[in-house]
Every structure is written in structure tokens, then in C-alpha cells.
The first five atom37 places (N, CA, C, CB, O) and aatype in JSON, in Angstrom:
{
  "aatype": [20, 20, 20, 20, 20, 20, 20, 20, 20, 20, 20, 20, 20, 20, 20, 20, 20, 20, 20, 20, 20, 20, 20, 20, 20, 20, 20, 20, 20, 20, 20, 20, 20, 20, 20, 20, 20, 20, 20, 20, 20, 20, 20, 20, 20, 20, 20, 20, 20, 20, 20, 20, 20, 20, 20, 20, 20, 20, 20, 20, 20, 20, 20, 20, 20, 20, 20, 20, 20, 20, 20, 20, 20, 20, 20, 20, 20, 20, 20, 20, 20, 20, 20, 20, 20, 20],
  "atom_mask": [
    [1, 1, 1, 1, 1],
    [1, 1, 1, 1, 1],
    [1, 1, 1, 1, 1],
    [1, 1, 1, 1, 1],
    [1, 1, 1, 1, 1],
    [1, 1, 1, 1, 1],
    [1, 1, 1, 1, 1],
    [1, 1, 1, 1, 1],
    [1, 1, 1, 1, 1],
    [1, 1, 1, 1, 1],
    [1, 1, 1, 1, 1],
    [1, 1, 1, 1, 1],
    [1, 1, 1, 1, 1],
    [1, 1, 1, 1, 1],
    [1, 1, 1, 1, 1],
    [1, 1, 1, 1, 1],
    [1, 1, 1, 1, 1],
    [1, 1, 1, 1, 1],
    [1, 1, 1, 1, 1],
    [1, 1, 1, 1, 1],
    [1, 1, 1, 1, 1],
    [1, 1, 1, 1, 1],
    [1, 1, 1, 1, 1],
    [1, 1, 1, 1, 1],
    [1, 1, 1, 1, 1],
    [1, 1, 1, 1, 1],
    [1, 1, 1, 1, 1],
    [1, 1, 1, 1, 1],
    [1, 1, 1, 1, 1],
    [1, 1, 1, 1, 1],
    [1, 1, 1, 1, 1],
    [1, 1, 1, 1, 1],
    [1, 1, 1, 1, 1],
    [1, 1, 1, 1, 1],
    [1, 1, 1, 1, 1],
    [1, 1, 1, 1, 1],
    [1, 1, 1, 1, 1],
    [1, 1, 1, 1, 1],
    [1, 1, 1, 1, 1],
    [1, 1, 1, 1, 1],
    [1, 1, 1, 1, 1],
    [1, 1, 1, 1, 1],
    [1, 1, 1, 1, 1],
    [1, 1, 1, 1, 1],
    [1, 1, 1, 1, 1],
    [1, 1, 1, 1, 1],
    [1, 1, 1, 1, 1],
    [1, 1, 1, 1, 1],
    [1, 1, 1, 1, 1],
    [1, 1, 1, 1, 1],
    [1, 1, 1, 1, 1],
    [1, 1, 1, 1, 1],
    [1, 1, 1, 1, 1],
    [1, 1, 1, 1, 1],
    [1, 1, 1, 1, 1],
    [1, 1, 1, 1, 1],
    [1, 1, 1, 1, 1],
    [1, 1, 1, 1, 1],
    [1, 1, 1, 1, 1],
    [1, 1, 1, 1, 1],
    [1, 1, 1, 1, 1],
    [1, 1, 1, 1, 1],
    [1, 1, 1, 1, 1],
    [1, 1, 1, 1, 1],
    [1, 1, 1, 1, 1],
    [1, 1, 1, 1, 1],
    [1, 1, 1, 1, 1],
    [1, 1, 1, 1, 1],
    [1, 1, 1, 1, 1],
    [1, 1, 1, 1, 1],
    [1, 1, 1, 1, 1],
    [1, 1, 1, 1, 1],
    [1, 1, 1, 1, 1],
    [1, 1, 1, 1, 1],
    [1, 1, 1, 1, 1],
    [1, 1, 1, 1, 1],
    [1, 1, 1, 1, 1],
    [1, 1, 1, 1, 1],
    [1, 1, 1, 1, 1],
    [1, 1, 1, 1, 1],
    [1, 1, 1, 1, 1],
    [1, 1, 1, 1, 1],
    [1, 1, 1, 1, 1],
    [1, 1, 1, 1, 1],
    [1, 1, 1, 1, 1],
    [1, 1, 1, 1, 1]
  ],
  "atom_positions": [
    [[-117.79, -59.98, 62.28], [-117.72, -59.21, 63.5], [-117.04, -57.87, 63.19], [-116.96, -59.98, 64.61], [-116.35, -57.7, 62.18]],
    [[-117.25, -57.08, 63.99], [-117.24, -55.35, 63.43], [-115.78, -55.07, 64.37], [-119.06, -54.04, 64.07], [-115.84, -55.18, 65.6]],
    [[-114.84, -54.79, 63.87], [-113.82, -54.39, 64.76], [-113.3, -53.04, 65.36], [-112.95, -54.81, 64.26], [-113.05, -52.18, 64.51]],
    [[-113.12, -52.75, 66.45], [-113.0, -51.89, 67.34], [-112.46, -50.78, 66.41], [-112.17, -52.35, 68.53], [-111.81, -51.19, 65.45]],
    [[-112.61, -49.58, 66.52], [-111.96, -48.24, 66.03], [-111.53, -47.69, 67.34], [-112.99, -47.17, 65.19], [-112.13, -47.51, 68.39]],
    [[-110.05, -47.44, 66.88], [-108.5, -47.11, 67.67], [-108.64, -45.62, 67.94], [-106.92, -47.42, 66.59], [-108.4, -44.9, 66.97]],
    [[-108.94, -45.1, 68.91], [-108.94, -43.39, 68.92], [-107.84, -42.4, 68.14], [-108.75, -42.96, 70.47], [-106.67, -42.78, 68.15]],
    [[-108.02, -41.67, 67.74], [-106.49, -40.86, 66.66], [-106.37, -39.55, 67.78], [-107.04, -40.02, 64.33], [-107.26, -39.13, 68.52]],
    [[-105.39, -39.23, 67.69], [-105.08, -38.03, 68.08], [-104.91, -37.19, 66.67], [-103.8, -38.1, 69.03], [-104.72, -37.72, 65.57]],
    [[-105.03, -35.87, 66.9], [-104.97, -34.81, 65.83], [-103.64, -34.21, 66.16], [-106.25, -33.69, 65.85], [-103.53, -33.14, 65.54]],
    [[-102.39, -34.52, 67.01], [-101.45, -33.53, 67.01], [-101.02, -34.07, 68.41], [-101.95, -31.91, 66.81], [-101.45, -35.05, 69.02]],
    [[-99.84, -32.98, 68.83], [-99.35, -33.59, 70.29], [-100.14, -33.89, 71.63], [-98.41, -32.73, 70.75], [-101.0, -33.15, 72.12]],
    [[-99.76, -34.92, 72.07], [-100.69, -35.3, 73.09], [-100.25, -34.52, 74.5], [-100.67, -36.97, 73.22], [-101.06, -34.5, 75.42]],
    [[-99.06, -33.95, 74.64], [-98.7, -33.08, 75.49], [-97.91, -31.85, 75.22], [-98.17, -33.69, 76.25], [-97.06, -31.73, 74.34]],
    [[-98.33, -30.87, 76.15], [-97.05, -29.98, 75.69], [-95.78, -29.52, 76.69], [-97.66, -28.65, 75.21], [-95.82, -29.53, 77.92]],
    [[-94.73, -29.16, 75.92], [-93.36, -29.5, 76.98], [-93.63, -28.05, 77.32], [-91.47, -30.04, 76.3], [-94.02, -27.31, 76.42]],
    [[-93.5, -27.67, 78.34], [-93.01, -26.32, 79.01], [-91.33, -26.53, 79.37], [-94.0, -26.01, 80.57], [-90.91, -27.6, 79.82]],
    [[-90.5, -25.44, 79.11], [-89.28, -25.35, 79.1], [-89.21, -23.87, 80.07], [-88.68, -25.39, 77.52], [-89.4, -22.74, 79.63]],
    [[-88.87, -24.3, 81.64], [-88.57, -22.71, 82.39], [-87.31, -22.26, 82.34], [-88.84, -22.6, 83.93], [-86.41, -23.09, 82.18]],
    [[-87.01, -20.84, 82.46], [-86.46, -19.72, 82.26], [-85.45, -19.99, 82.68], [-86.94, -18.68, 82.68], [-85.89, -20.57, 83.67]],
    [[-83.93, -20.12, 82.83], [-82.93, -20.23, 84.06], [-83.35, -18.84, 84.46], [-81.13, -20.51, 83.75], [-83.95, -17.85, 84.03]],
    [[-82.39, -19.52, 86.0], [-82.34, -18.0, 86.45], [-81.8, -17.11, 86.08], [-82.05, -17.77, 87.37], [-81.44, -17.41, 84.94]],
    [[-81.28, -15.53, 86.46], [-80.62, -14.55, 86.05], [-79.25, -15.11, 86.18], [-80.93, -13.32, 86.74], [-78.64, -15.18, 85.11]],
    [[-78.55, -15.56, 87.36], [-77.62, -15.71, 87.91], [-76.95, -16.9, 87.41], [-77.87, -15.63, 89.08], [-75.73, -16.96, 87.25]],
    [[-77.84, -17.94, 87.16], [-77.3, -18.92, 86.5], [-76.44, -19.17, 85.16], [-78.13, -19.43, 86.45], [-75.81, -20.23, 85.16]],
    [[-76.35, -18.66, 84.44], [-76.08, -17.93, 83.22], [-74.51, -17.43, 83.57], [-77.27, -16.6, 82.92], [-74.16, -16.56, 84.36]],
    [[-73.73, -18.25, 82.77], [-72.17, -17.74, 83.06], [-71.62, -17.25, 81.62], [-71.07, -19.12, 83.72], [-71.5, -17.94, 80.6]],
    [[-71.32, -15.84, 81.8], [-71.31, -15.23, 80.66], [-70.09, -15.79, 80.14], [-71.42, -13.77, 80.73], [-69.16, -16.09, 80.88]],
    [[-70.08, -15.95, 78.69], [-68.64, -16.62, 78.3], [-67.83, -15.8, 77.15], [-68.89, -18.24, 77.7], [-66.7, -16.15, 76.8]],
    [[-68.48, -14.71, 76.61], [-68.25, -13.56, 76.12], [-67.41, -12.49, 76.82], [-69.35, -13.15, 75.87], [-67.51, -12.29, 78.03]],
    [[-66.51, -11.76, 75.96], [-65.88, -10.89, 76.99], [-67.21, -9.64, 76.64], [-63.88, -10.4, 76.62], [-68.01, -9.73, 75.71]],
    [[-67.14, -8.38, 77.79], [-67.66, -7.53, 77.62], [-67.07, -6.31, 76.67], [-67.93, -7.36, 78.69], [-65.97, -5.86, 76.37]],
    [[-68.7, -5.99, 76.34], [-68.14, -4.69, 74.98], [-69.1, -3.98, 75.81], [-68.5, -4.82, 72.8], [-70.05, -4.25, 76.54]],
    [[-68.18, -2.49, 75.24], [-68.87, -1.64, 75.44], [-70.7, -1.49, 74.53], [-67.8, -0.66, 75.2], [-71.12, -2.24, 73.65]],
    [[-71.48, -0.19, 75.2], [-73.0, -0.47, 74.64], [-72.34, 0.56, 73.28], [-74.78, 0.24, 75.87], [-73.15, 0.62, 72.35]],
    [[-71.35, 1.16, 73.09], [-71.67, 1.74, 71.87], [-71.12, 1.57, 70.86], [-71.69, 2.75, 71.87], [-70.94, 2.45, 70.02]],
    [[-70.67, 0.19, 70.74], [-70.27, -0.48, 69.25], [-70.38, -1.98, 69.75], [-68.48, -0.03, 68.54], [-69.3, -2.52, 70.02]],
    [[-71.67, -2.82, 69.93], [-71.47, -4.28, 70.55], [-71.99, -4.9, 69.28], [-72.38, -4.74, 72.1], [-72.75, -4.47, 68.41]],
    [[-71.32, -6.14, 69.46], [-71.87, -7.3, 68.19], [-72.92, -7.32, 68.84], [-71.17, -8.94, 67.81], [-73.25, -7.04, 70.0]],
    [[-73.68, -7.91, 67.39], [-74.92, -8.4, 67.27], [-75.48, -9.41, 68.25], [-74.96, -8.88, 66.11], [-76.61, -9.32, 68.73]],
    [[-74.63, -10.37, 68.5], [-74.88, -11.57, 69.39], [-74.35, -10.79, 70.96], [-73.82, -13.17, 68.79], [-75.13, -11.25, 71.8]],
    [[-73.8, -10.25, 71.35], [-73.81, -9.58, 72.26], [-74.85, -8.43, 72.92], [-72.9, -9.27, 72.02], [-75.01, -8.3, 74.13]],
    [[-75.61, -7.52, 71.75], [-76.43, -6.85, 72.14], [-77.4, -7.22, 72.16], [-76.47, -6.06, 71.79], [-78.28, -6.53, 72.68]],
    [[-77.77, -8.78, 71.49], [-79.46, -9.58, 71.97], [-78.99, -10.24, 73.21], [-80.29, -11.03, 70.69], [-79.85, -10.46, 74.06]],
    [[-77.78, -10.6, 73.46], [-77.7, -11.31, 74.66], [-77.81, -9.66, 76.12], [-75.84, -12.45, 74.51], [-77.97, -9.75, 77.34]],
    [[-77.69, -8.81, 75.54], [-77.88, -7.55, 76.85], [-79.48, -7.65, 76.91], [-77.23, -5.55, 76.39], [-79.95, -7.94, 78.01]],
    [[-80.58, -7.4, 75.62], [-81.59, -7.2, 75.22], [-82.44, -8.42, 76.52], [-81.56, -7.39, 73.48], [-83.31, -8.07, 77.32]],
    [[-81.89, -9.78, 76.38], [-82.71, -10.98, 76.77], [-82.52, -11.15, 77.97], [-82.49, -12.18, 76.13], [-83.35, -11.83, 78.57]],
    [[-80.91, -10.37, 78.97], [-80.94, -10.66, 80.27], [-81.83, -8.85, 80.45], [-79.07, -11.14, 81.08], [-82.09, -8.62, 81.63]],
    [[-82.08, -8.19, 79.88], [-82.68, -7.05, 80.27], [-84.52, -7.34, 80.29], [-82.11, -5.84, 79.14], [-85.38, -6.78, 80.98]],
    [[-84.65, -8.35, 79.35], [-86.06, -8.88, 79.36], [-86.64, -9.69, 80.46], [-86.21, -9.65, 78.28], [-87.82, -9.68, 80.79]],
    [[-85.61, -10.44, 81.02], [-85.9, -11.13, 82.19], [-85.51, -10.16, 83.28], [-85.18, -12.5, 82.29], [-86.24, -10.44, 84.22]],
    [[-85.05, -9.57, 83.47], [-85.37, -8.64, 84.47], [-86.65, -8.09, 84.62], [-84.62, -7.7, 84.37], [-87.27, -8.05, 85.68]],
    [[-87.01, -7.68, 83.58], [-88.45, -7.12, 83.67], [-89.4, -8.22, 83.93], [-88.88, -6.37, 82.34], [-90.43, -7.99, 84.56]],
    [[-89.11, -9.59, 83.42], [-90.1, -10.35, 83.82], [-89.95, -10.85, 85.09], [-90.29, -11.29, 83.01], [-90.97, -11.47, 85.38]],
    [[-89.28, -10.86, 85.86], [-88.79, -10.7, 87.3], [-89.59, -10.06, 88.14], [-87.63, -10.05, 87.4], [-90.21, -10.49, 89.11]],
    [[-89.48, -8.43, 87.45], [-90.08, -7.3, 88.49], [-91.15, -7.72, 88.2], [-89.91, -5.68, 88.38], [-91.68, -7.7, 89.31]],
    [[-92.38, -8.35, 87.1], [-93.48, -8.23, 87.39], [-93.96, -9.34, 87.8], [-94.06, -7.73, 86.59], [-95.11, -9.69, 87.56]],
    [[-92.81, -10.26, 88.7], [-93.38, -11.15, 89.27], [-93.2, -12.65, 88.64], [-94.61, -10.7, 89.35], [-93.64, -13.58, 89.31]],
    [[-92.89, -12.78, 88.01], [-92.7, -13.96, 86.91], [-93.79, -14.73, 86.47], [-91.81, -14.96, 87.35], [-93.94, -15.95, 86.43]],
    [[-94.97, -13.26, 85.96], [-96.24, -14.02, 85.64], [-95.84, -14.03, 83.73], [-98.04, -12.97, 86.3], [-95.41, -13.16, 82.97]],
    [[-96.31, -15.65, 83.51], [-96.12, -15.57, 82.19], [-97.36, -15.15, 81.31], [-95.61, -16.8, 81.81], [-98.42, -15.01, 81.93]],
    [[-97.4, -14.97, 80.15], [-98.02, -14.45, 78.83], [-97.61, -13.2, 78.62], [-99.5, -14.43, 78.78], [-98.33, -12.49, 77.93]],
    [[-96.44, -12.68, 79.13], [-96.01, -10.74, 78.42], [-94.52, -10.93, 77.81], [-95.81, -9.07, 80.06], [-93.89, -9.94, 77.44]],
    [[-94.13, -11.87, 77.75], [-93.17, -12.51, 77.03], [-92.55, -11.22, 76.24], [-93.8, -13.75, 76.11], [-91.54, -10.59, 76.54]],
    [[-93.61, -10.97, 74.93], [-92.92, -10.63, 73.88], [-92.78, -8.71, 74.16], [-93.84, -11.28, 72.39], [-92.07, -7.88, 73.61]],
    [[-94.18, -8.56, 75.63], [-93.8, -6.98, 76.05], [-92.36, -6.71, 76.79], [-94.98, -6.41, 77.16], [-91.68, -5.7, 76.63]],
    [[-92.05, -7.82, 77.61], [-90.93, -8.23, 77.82], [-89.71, -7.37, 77.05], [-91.03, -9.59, 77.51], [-89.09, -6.39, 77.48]],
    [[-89.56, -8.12, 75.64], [-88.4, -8.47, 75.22], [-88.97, -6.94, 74.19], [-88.02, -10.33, 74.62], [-87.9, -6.51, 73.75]],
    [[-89.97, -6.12, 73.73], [-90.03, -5.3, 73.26], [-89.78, -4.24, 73.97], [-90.82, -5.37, 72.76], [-89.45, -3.26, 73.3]],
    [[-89.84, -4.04, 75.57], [-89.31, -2.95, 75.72], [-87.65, -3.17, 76.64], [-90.51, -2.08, 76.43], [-87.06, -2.26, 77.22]],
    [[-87.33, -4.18, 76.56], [-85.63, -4.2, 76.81], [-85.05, -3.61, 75.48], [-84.92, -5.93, 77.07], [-84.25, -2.67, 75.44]],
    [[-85.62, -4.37, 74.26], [-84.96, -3.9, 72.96], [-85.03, -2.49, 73.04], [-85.63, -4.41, 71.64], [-83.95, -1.91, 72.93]],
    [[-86.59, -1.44, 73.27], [-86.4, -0.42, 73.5], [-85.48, 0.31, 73.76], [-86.85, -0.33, 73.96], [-85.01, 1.15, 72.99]],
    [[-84.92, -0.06, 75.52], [-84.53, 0.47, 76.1], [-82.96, 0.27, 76.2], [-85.26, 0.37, 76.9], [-82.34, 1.07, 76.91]],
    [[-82.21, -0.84, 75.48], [-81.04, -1.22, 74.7], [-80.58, -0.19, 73.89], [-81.27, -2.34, 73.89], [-79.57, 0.5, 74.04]],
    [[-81.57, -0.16, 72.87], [-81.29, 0.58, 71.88], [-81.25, 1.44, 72.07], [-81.73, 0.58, 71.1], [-80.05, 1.72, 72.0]],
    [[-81.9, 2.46, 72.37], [-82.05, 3.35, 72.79], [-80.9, 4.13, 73.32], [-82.85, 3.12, 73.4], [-80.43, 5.13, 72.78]],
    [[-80.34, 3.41, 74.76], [-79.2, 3.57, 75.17], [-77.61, 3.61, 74.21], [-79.31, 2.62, 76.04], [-76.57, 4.22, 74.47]],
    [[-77.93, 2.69, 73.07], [-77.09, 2.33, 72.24], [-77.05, 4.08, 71.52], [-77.63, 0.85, 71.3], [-75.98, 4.64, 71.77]],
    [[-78.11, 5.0, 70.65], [-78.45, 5.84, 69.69], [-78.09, 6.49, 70.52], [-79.6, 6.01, 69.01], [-76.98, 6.92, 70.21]],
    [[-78.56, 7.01, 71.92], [-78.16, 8.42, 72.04], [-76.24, 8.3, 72.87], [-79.66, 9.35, 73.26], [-75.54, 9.28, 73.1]],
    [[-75.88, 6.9, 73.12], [-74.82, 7.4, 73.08], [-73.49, 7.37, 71.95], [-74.6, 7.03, 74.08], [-72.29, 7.58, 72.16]],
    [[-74.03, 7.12, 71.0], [-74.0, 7.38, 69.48], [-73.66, 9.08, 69.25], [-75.64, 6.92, 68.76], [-72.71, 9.69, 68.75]],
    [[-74.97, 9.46, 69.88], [-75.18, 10.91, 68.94], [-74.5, 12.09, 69.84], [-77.08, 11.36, 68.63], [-74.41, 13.31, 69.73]],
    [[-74.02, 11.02, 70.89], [-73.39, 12.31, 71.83], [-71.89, 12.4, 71.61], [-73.61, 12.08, 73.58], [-71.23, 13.26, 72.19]]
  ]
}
């Protein structure tokens, strides 16, 4: 007698979605630095609450993720250089 073949999966059978906290939720535990000499871990943490803001204003539609977080870095930095050069 011919025995049954067991279906395989090729990989995960689900995928986890993990949502955003809110802005507010987030209790900063860092003291504040100024923008024109901040650690490293301080100025991605300005960069990522500046990214969710933007993903906020446009509504909290996802897939712009990474336009997101490319123009907070922008606009971080940015802020960081010219008050540098002044």
C-alpha cells in the first residue's frame, strides 16, 4: 500500500507584523544633548522619532519606511553641519 505524502512548507508559514509605538509612548531615558555635538545613539534616536513623525503626517500608510528615515537623517544632519559651520 502506497503511503500518504505529508505537504512541506518551503519557509515560514506566517509572517509577524510588529506595529510602531506611538510617538508619545516612548519615555526618553537619556538626558538631552544639544544637536551640535550629540552621541551617536542619541542622534539616531532624534533621526527615528523625526522619521515617525513624517510617517504620521503622511498618514501612517506603510511601504515609505526607508523615505521616512532618509529624509529625517537628511534633515538631522543637516541641522547638525550648518550649526557646526556657524
Amino acid at each position: 500500500m502506497a503511503r500518504a505524502k505529508t505537504p512541506t512548507t518551503n519557509g515560514p508559514t506566517s509572517k509577524q507584523v510588529i506595529p510602531m509605538p506611538e510617538a508619545g509612548s516612548i519615555n526618553p531615558i537619556r538626558k538631552a544633548v544639544s544637536l551640535s555635538n550629540p552621541a551617536p545613539l542619541e542622534l539616531e534616536d532624534q533621526i527615528r522619532r523625526r522619521a515617525y513623525e513624517l510617517y504620521e503626517q503622511r498618514g501612517r500608510t506603510p511601504g515609505l519606511e526607508i523615505d521616512d528615515w532618509f529624509r529625517a537623517e537628511h534633515e538631522i544632519l543637516g541641522r547638525k553641519a550648518r550649526s557646526q559651520s556657524a
